[in-house]
NUDO-933129 format. One record per residue (C-alpha): residue in three letters; x, y, z. Coordinates in steps of 0.02 Angstrom, whole numbers, plus 32768, in hexadecimal, padded with zeros to 4 digits. Example, Ala and Ser with C-alpha at 12.3 -4.5 7.8 and 13.67 -1.06 7.14 Angstrom:
# residues 2
ALA82677F1F8186/SER82AC7FCB8165/
This chain:
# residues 145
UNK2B1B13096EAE/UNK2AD013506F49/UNK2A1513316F73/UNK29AF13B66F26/UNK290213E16F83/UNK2886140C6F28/UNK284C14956F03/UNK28EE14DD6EFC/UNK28FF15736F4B/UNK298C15FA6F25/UNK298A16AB6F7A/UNK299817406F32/UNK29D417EF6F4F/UNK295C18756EF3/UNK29C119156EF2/UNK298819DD6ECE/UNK29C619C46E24/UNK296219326E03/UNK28C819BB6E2F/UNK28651A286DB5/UNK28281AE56DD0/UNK27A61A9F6E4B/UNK281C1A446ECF/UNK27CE199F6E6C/UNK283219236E27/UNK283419196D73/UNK27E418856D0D/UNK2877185B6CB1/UNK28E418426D4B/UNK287317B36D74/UNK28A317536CEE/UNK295117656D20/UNK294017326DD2/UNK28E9168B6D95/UNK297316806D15/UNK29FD16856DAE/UNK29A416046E13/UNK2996159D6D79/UNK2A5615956D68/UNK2A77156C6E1A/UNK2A0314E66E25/UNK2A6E14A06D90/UNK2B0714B76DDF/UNK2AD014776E7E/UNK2A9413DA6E00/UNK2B4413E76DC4/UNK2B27141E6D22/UNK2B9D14956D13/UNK2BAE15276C9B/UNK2C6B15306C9F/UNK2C84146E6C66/UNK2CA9144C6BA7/UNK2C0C140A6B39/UNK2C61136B6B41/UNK2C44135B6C08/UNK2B9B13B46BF3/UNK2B3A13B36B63/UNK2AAE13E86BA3/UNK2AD814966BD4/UNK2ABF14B16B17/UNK2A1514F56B14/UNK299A15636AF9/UNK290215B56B3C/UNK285E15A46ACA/UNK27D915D96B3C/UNK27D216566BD5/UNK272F166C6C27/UNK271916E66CB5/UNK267717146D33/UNK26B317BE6DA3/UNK264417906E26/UNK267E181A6EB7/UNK26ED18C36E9F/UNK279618966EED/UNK27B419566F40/UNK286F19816F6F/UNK291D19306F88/UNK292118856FFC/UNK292817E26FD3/UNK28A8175B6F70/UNK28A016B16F70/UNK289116576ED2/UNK285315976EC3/UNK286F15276E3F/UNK280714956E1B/UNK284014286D72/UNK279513F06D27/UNK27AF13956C76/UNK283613386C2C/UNK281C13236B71/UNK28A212E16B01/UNK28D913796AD5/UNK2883140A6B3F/UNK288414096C06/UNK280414766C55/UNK282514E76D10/UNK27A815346D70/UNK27CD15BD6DE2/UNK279616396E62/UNK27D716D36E95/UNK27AF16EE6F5E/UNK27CC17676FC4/UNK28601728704B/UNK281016C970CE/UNK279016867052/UNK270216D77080/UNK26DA17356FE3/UNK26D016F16F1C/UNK270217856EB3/UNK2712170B6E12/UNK26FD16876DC9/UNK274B16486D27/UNK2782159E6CC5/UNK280A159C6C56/UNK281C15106BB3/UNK28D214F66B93/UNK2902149B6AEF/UNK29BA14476AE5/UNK2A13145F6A3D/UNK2A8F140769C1/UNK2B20146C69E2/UNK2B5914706936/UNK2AA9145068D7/UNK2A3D14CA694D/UNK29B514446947/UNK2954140E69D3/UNK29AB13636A1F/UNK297D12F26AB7/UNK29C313166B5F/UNK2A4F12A96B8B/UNK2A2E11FB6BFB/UNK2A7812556C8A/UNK2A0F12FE6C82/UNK297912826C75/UNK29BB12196D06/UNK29C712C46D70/UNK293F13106D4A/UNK28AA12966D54/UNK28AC12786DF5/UNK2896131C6E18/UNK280913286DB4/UNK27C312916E10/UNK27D112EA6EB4/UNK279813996E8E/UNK26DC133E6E3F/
């Protein structure tokens, strides 16, 4: 595994379709943006989506809560920065804080934390994160406080 700064930071590219009728982008898109940065800072983690339960049980989840704040009207294609910060590590939920900035930083659209709950594949149940998602992941926690 590769060291992993924190926050994490993933670019991306907000396009015209990603724009409503007033060159703005649209709330939902938001959600999708943080969504995408989510998933590479699990790849980047090396939990990846394309191994077998077996290898990575913990891609087996959920998401329970989704909280946003739209802060600033993102206006017109570029590009956004998004930050992750992991802030909670239950047994079975793990919290993520994020921001949505403009590129260089220099302007907080959103903000927004995100409570993910890992599931029983078979039962559907809540279950505890495996030793090695807790191994990962609290450190990073540690470092974002």
């Amino acid at each position: 595994m590769a060291h992993i700064d924190i926050p994490f930071r993933s670019i991306q590219r907000v396009y015209f379709d990603d724009l409503d009728a007033l060159n703005i982008l649209h709330n939902v898109r938001y959600l999708l943006f943080i969504e995408r940065a989510r998933g590479e800072l699990f790849q980047s983690l090396g939990f990846r989506w394309q191994d077998p339960v077996e290898d990575n049980p913990d891609k087996f989840h959920v998401i329970a809560h989704h909280e946003i704040d739209y802060l600033s009207p993102v206006r017109g294609e570029g590009e956004l920065t998004i930050e992750l910060r992991p802030s909670h590590l239950g047994r079975t939920s793990f919290r993520i804080d994020a921001e949505v900035k403009g590129r260089h930083g220099n302007v907080v659209h959103a903000r927004s934390n995100t409570r993910l709950v890992r599931l029983h594949p078979e039962e559907l149940t809540p279950c505890a994160w495996s030793a090695r998602f807790r191994s990962i992941m609290e450190p990073l926690i540690t470092s974002s406080a």
